[in-house]
C-alpha positions in Angstrom: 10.3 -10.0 -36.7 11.7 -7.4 -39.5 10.5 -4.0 -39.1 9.8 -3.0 -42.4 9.3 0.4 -43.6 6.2 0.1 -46.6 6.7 3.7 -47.6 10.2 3.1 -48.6 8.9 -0.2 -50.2 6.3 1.7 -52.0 9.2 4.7 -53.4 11.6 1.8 -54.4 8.7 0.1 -56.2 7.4 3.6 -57.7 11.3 4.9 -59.0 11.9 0.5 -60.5 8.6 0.9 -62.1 9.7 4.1 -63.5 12.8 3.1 -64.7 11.3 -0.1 -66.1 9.0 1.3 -67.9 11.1 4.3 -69.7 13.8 1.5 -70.5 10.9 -0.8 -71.7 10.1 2.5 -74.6 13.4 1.6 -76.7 14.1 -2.0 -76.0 11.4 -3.3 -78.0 11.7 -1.0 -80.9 15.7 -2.2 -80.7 14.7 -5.7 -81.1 12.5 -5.3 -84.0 14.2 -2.4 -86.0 17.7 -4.4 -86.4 16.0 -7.1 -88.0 14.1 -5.0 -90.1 16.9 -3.0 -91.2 18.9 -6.1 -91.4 15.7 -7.4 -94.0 15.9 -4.2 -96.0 19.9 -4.6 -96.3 19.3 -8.0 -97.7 16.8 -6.5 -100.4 19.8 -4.1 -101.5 22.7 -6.6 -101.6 20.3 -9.4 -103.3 18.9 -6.4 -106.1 21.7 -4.0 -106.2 19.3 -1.2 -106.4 20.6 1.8 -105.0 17.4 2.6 -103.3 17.3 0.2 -100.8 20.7 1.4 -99.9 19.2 4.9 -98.7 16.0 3.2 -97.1 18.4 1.1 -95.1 20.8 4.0 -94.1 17.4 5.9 -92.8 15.7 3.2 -90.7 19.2 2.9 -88.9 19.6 6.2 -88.0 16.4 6.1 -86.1 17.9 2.6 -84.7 20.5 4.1 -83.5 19.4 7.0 -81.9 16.9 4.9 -80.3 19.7 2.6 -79.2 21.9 4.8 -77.7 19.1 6.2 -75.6 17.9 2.7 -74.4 21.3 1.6 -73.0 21.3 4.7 -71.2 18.3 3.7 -69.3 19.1 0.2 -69.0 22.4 0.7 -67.3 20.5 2.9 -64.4 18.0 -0.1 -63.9 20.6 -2.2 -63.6 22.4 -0.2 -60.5 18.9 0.3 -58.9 19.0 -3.5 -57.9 22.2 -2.8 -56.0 21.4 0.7 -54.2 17.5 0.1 -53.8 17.0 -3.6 -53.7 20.3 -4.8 -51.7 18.6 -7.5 -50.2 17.1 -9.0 -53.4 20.8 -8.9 -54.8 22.8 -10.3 -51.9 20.2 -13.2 -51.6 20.0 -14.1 -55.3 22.8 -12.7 -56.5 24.8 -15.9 -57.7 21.5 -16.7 -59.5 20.4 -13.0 -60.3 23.8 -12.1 -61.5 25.2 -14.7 -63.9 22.9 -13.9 -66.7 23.1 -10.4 -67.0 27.2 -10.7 -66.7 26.6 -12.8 -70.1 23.8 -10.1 -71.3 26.8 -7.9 -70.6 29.5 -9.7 -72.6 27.5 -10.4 -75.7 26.6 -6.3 -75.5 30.0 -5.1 -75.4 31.4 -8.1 -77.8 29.1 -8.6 -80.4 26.7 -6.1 -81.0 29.6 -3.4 -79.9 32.2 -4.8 -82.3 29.3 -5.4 -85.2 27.5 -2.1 -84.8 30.5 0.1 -86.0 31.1 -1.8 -88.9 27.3 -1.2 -89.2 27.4 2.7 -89.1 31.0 3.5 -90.5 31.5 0.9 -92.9 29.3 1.6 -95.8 32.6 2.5 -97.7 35.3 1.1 -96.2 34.1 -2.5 -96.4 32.7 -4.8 -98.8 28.5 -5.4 -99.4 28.2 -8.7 -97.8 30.4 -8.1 -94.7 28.4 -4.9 -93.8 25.1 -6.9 -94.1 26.8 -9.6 -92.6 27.7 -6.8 -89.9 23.9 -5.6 -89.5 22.6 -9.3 -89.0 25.6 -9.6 -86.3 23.7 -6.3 -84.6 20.1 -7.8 -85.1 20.9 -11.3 -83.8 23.4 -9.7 -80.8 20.7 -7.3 -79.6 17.8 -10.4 -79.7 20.6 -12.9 -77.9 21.4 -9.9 -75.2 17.2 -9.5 -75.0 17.5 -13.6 -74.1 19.7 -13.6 -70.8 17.4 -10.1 -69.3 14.6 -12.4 -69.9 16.1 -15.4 -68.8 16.6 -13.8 -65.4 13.3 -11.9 -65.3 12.1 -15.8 -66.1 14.0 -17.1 -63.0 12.1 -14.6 -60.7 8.9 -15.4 -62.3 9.4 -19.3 -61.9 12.6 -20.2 -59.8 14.4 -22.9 -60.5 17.7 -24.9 -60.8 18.7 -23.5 -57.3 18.8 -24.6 -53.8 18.8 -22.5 -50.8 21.9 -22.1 -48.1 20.5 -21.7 -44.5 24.6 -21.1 -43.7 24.5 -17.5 -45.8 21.2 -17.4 -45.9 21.0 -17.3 -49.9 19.6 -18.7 -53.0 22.5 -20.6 -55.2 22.5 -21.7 -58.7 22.6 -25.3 -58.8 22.2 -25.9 -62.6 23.1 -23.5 -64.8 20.7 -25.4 -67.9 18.0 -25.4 -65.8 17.8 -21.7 -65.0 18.6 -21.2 -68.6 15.8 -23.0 -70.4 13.4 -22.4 -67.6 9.6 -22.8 -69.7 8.6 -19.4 -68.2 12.0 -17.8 -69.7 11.4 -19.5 -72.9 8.0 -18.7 -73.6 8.9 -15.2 -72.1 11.7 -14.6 -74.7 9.9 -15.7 -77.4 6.8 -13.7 -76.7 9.0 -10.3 -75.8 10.8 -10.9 -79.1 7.9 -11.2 -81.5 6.2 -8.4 -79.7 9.0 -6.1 -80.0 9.2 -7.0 -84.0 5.3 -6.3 -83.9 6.0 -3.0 -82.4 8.8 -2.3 -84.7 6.4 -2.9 -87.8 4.1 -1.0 -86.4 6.9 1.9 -86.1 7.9 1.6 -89.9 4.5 1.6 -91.0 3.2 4.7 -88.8 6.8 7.0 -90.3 5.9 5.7 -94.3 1.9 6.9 -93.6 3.2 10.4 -93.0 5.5 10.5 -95.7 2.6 9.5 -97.7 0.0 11.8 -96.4 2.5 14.7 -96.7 3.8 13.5 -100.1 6.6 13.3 -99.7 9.3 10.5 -100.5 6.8 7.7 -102.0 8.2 5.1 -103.1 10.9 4.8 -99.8 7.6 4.8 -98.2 5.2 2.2 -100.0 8.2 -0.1 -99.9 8.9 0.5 -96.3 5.4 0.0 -95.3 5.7 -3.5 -98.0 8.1 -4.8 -96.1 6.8 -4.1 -92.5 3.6 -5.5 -93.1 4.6 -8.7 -93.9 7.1 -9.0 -91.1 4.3 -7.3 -89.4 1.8 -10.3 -90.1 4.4 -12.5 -89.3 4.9 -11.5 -86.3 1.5 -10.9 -85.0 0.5 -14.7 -85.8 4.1 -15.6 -83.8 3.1 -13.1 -80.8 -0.5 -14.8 -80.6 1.4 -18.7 -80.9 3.5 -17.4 -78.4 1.2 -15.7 -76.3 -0.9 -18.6 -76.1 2.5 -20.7 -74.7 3.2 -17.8 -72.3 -0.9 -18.5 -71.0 -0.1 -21.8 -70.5 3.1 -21.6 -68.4 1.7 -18.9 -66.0 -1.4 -21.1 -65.5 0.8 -23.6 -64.7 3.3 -21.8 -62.6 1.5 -18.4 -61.3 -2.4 -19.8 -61.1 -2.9 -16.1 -58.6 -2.0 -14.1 -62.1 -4.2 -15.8 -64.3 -6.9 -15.8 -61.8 -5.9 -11.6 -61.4 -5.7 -10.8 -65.3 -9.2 -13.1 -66.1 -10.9 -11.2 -63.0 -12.0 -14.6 -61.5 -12.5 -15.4 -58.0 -14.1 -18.5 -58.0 -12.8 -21.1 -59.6 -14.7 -23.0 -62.4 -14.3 -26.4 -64.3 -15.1 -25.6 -68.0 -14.2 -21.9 -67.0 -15.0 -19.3 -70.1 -12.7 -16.3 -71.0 -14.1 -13.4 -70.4 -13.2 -11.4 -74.0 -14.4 -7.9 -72.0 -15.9 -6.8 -69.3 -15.9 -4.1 -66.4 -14.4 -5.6 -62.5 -16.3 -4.3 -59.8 -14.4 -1.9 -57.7 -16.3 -3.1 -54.5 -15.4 -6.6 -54.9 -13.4 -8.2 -52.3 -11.9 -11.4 -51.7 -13.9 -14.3 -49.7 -17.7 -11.9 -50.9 -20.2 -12.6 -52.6 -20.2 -10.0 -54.8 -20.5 -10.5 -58.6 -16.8 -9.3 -59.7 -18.1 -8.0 -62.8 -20.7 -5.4 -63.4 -20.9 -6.4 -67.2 -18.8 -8.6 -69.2 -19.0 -10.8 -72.5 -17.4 -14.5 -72.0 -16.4 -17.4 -74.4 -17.2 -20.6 -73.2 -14.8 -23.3 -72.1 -11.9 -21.0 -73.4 -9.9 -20.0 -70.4 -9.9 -24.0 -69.2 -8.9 -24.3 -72.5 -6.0 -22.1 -72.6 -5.1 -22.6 -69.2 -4.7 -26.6 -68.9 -5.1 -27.4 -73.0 -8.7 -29.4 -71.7 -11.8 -28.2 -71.4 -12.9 -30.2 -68.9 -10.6 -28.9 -66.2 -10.6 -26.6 -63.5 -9.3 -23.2 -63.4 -8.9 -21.8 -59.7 -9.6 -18.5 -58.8 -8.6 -16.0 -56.4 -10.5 -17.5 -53.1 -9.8 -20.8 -54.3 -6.2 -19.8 -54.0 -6.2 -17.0 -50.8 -8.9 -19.2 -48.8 -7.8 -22.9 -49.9 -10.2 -25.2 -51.6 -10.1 -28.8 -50.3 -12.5 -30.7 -53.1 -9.2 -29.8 -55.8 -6.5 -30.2 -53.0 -5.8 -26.5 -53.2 -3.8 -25.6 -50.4 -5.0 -22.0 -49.1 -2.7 -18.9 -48.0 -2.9 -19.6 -44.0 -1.3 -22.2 -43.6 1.5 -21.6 -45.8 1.7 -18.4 -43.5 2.5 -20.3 -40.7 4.7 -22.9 -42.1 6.7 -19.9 -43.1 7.1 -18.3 -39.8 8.6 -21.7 -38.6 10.7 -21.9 -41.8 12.1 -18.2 -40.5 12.3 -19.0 -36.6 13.8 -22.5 -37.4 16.6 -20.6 -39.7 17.4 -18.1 -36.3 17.4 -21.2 -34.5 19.9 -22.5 -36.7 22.1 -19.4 -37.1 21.9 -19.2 -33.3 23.0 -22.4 -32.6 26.2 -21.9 -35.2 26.9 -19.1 -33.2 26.9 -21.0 -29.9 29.1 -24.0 -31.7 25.8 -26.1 -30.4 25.8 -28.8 -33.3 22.8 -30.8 -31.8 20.7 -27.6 -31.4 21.6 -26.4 -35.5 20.9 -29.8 -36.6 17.5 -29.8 -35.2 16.8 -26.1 -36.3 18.0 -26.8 -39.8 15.8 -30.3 -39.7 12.4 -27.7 -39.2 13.6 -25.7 -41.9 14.2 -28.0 -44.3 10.6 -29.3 -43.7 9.0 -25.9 -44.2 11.9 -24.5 -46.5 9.1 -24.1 -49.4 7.2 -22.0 -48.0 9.8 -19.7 -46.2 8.4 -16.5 -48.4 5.1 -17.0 -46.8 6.1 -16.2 -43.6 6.9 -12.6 -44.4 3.1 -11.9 -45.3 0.8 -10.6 -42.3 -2.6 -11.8 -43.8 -3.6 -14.6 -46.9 -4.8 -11.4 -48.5 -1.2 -9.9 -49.3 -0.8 -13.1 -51.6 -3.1 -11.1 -54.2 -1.5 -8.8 -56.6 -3.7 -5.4 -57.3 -6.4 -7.1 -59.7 -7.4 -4.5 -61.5 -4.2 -3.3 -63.3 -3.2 -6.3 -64.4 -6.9 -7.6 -65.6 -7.1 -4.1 -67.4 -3.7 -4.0 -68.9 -3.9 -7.6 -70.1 -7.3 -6.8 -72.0 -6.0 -4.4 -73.5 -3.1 -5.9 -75.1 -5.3 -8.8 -76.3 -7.5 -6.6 -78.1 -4.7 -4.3 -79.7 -3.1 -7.5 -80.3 -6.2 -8.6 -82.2 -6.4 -5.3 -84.2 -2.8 -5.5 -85.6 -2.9 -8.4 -88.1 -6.1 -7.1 -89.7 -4.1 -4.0 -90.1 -1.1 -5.2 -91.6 -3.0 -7.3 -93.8 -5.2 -4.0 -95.2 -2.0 -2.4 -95.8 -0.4 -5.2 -97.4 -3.2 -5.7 -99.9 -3.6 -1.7 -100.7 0.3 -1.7 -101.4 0.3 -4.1 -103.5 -2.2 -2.9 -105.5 -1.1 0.5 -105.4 -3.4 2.5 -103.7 -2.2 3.4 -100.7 -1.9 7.1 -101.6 -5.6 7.2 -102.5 -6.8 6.0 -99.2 -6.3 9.2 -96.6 -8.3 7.1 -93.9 -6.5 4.5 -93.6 -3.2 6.0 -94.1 -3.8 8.4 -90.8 -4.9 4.9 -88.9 -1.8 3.4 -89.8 -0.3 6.5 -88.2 -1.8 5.9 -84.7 -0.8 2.9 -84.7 2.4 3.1 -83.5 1.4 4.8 -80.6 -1.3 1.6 -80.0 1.7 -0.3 -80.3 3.9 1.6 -77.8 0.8 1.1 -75.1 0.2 -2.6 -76.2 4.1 -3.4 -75.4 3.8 -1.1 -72.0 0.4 -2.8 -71.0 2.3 -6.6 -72.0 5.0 -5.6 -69.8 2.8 -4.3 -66.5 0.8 -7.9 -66.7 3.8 -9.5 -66.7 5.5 -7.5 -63.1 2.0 -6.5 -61.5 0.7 -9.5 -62.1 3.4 -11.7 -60.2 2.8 -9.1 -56.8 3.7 -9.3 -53.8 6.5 -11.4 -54.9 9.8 -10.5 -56.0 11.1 -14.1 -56.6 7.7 -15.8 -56.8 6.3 -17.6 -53.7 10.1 -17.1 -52.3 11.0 -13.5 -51.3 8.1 -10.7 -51.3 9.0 -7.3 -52.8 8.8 -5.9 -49.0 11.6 -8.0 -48.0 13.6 -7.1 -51.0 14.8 -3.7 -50.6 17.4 -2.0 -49.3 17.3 -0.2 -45.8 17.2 3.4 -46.9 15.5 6.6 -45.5 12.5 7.3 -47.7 13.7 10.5 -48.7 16.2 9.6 -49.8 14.4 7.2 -52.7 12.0 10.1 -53.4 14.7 12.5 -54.4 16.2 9.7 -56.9 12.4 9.0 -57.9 12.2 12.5 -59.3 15.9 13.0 -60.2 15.5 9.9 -62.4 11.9 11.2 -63.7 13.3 14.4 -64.9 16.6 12.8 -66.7 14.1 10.5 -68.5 11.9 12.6 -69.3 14.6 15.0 -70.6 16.1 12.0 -72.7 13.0 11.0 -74.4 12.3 14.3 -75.3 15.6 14.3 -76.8 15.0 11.0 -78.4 11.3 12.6 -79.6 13.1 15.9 -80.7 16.3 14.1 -82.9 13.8 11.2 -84.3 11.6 14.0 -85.8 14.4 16.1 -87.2 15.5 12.7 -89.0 12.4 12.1 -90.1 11.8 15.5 -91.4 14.9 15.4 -93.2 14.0 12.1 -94.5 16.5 9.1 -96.7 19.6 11.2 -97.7 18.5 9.7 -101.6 21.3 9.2 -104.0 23.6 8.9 -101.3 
């Protein structure tokens, strides 16, 4: 059986996580900050007035800082699949690969060739080409976001692919079907409209100092005019989307659902629970209570989860332990159906080896009947099959309720602004302020549902995270682990220190 070091699995996890979650502070903010400049642009060409023009030069500076400093990051997570997760990338790789090659062609193409034109060009080309150039930069960074996601999509549901006992790797079978995978889609929309959330919310937070310091008023009250209403926009397409997103990983990844909802026993009419606090001595197959307090909605989880609420939701025991009255298959068996998938595909590579055609037809016969559940066999216990319920259950919690806070605040800001009162109203200015750090932790804690929730598995249900790595010394992760810490920590204090001496200097007005 493979010997598997779990510290080394644990480092590799820590230093992706890391990475992930660093890159994961700019590329959202990237997303929604080229439209938006894109949006103001549009407000300058249509009206001519020269203020627009210096609003627009201001909010891209801080795009482009912020830019810069995200590629840096993503080109490092990128390379950590090939030195830390070798195994992940030679079995997956023709799958894995293909759409970030694309990610990486419409980067360097488009948004490359479009977002000089963008910076340099104010006077060396005409109006409607450079805003025709900044739309090229908002729609090339959103297109470059799609084929991340489509591949993060693949390892969250994994389709269009079929497995080759002979190299022992996944290959793409139907490029379409990888591509509009339902998980991808409804992944890509919801990153999108979150990231243009969290954008407002960034606009918004930069005009409510300028306000409360006085300083460059009417750049701000329009600023924060324009990002609430894509702000409220974009918070009623993040909760359409969010609700799609719900639906596919009840359908696809019932374990995450049951995680991020706390539920371990599976219910018909199941309610949401809106809050609540888990029980840290909980444990599957008990009968413990899993909350020690909560506050539920009725029928809304079966609801969400199957668009009925007469249907059943399962939970985690109904999942781990099997439940035979809804033909739920428990973790056990799938354990040792795996095991023969993996001894039937030695057999097989054996018998290749020996030139024994009757022996490898036989092996690869076995396989093919357990083939589906060839993952399984690299888990020790049903118990492994349960991501750690707490983080995700948390972190999903609270992005729902920041999520629910946002449109209320947009709206309050839109109606103040157009009335003309922002000024007047301290309070809500210094709210609107903190805000964009609420949305910086709702995009992080959107993110950590969406990886912790889908644990132990790196391609779900196919390839665990512990199978995944690379063969390395532990060491030699944990110096790279804090190497990478202190270059990205040293970068976004960079990014911190530039954004703030932009800001300080404020639109360069008149220019």
């Amino acid at each position: 059986m493979l010997e598997i070091d779990l510290s080394m699995v644990n480092w590799a996890r820590a230093q992706f996580a890391l990475t992930a979650m660093y890159h994961w502070i700019f590329v959202p903010l990237t997303l929604g900050l080229s439209f938006l400049c894109a949006f103001f642009e549009s407000i300058y060409v249509r009206t001519g007035n020269k203020e627009w023009r210096d609003i627009t030069k201001f909010w891209m500076t801080l795009f482009g800082i912020n830019f810069a400093i995200g590629v840096a990051t993503g080109i490092i997570l990128e390379f950590e699949f090939g030195t830390n997760w070798s195994n992940y990338s030679w079995m997956v790789g023709d799958i894995f690969g293909a759409p970030l090659a694309i990610e990486g062609l419409f980067a360097f193409f488009l948004e490359a060739t479009f977002f000089a034109v963008m910076f340099f060009g104010w006077n060396r080309v005409s109006k409607r080409f450079h805003l025709f150039s900044t739309w090229m930069v908002a729609l090339g960074s959103n297109l470059s976001a799609i084929w991340i996601l489509v591949a993060n999509g693949w390892m969250q549901n994994p389709v269009g692919m079929v497995f080759n006992p002979g190299t022992a790797r996944f290959e793409m079978q139907s490029f379409f079907e990888v591509v509009f995978n339902p998980v991808a889609v409804s992944k890509f929309v919801h990153t999108s409209s979150s990231g243009f959330l969290f954008a407002s919310l960034f606009v918004l937070a930069i005009s409510c100092w300028y306000l409360i310091k006085k300083r460059h008023i009417q750049m701000a009250k329009k600023s924060i005019v324009v990002a609430s209403v894509f702000g409220l926009f974009s918070s009623s397409y993040v909760a359409l989307t969010g609700d799609t997103s719900a639906y596919e990983v009840a359908q696809k990844q019932p374990m995450k659902l049951a995680a991020i909802e706390g539920l371990y026993t599976g219910e018909t009419k199941a309610p949401i629970v809106a809050a609540g606090i888990l029980n840290p001595d909980k444990k599957p197959g008990d009968n413990q209570d899993p909350f020690l307090v909560k506050v539920e909605i009725p029928y809304l989880l079966s609801l969400l989860a199957n668009h009925s609420i007469d249907s059943f939701v399962p939970g985690i025991d109904d999942l781990v332990y099997g439940n035979e009255k809804e033909g739920i298959e428990g973790v056990a068996p799938k354990i040792i159906k795996g095991k023969k998938a993996i001894n039937a595909l030695a057999f097989f590579k054996q018998a290749r080896q020996e030139n024994n055609n009757q022996k490898a037809k036989l092996a690869l016969a076995k396989f093919k009947e357990n083939q589906k559940y060839l993952g399984y066999g690299y888990l020790d216990k049903p118990e492994e099959a349960i991501p750690p319920v707490a983080i995700p259950y948390y972190a999903f919690h609270i992005m729902v309720a920041l999520g629910t806070f946002f449109p209320f605040l947009f709206a309050v800001f839109l109606f103040y602004a157009l009335k003309d009162s922002l000024a007047q109203k301290r309070w809500l200015l210094f709210i609107g302020l903190i805000s964009g750090f609420l949305g910086f932790i709702a995009s992080q804690a959107g993110w950590v549902v969406a990886e912790v929730g889908r644990q132990p598995w790196a391609i779900y249900g196919l390839l665990p995270v512990k199978v995944a790595t690379t063969n390395l010394a532990v060491e030699n992760v944990q110096i790279t682990f804090f190497m990478f810490l202190g270059l990205f920590t040293l970068l976004l204090i960079a990014e911190i220190k530039i954004m703030l001496k932009q800001i300080s200097i404020g639109p360069e007005e008149g220019s």
